[in-house]
N, C-alpha and C positions, 0 to 999 in steps of 0.2 A: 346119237348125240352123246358124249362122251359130258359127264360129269365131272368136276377134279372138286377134292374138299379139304379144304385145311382145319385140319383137327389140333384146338386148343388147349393145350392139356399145363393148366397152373400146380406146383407141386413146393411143397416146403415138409421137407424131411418125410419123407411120407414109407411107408414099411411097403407100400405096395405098387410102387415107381414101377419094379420090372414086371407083372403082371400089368399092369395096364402097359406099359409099349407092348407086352406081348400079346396080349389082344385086339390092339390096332395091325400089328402086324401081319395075326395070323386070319384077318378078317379076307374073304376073298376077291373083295373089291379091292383095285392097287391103284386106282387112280387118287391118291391123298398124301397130304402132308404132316405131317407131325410137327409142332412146336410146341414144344415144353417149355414154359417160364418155372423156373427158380427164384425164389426168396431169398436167395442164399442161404440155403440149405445147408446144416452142420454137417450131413452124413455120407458127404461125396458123389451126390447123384451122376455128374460127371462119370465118375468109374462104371455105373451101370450103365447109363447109355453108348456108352463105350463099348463096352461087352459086344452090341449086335452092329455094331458098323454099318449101318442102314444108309444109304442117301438121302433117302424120305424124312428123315427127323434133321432137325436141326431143334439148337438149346442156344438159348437166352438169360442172361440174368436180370433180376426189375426187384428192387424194393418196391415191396407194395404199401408197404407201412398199413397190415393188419387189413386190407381193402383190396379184396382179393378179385375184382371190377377192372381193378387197373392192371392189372395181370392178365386180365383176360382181353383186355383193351389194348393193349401191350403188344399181343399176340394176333386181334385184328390187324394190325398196322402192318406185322410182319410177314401177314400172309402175301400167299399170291394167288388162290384161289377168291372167285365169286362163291362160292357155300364155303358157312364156318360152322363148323361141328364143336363141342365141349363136351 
């Protein structure tokens, strides 16, 4: 039986954005998704995700207005897997 998980990953400026994709990435399970919500982040998160041209991530933006729930709620909706990981 084949597992797929869409991994929630809420992020607003954060110094350690490209470590964590790197660590979803280099996990040896590949059945998963990546979705990063942004805050609108000041610090270009954009360019870093960019960097690995993955299939498996896709980026979103959500005001969460300080309510970091709705980001991750956000990111339930945008899944396509049955398991959600954070």
């Amino acid at each position: 039986m084949d597992v797929n998980f869409s991994i929630i990953m809420p992020n607003y400026n954060s110094a350690h954005l490209k470590r964590a994709i790197s660590s979803v990435i280099d996990q040896t399970y590949d059945k998963w998704e990546l979705i990063i919500i942004d805050d609108f982040s000041s610090n270009y998160p954009e360019k870093i995700i960019d960097e690995f041209k993955h299939n498996q991530i896709r980026f979103y933006k959500c005001n969460n207005s300080n309510n970091i729930a709705r980001s991750r709620n956000f990111g339930i909706k945008k899944s396509n897997n049955d398991w959600i990981a954070f």
